[in-house]
C-alpha positions, 0 to 999 in steps of 0.5 A: 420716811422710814425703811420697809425693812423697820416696820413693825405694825399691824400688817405683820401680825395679820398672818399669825392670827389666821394661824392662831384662829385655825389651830383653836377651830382644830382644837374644838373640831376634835372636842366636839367629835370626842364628844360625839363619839363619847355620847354615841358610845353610852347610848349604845351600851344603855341600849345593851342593858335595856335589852339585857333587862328585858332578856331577864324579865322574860326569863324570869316570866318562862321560870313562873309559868314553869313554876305554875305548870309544876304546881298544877300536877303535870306529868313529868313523862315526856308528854308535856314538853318541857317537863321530864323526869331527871337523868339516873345519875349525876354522870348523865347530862340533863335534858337543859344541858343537853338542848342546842340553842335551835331547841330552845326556840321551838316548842318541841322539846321545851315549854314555851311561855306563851300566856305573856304573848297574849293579847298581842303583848310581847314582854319585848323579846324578839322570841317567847320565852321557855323552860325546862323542868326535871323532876328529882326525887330526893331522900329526906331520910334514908337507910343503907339498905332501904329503897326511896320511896314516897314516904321517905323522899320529896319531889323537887323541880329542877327549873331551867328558863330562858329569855330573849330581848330584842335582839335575839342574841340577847340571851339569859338563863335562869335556874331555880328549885321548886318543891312539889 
C-alpha cells in the first residue's frame, strides 16, 4: 500500500479545473457585456444621426416654402412674418441673428412652414420648421455719386431656415440666397 502523501491521481487535479472553468466563464461574462455595450452604443448614435436627418430635411423644407413665399411677391414690410427688409449696414445684426431659440418656435416673428404638417404629417420633427427672409438690394452696377435705384440693382433674399428632429434639441440651421 502506498503512502497518502505519493498520490498523484485524478483527486488533486478536481480543484484546479473548477478554478480554470471559472476563470474562462469570467472571461466570456466580460466579452459578452463589452459587446453589449458596444451594440447599445452604436444604436445610440445611429439614432442621433437619424434625428439629425430629419432635423435637415425639415430645415431644408422651411427653406423651400421661404423660397416659395419670395417668389409669390410677399411684402417684405414686417407684415408677413418671417419676411423683413435687411439691417441699413453691415454693423446691424439681422433679423435671424438677432431672434432667441423661444422666437424661432412661435410664428410671431418667423414664418413657420406649416403645409408639411398638413394631413397630419409631421416630416418627423418634434416642432414645425421656420424661416426668416431678409430682402437686400444689391448694385449691379454703380457710380460714385449715383443713388441705387431699381435700374441699377437686384433684389436678392437672404433665407435663414430651421428644423427639428424628434428631439427637439436637435436643431440645423440653413442659409441660402434667392434672387428675386
Amino acid at each position: 500500500m502506498e503512502p497518502a502523501c505519493t498520490r498523484f491521481g485524478p483527486a488533486r487535479d478536481r480543484g484546479v479545473a473548477l478554478i480554470v472553468g471559472l476563470v474562462i466563464l469570467a472571461i466570456l461574462s466580460m466579452i459578452g457585456v463589452a459587446a453589449f455595450s458596444i451594440s447599445t452604443q452604436e444604436e445610440r448614435m445611429s439614432g442621433n444621426s437619424r434625428d439629425r436627418i430629419r432635423a435637415f430635411e425639415a430645415a431644408e423644407t422651411a427653406l423651400r416654402g421661404c423660397e416659395t413665399l419670395v417668389a409669390g411677391g410677399a411684402p417684405f414690410d414686417g407684415t408677413t412674418p418671417g419676411l423683413y427688409p435687411a439691417p441699413p449696414d453691415s454693423t446691424t445684426p439681422s433679423i435671424a441673428e438677432g431672434l432667441s431659440d423661444s422666437d424661432w418656435k412661435t410664428a410671431a416673428k418667423v414664418n413657420l412652414v406649416t403645409p408639411a404638417f398638413a394631413n397630419g404629417g409631421s416630416l418627423g420633427s418634434s416642432l414645425p420648421p421656420a424661416c426668416v427672409a431678409e430682402k437686400i438690394t444689391l448694385p449691379t452696377f454703380h457710380q460714385t455719386g449715383t443713388a441705387v435705384n431699381t435700374s441699377n440693382s437686384v433684389n436678392v433674399a437672404h433665407i435663414t431656415a430651421r428644423g427639428y428632429g424628434l428631439n427637439p434639441n436637435t436643431v440645423v440651421r440653413l442659409e441660402s440666397y434667392y434672387a428675386m
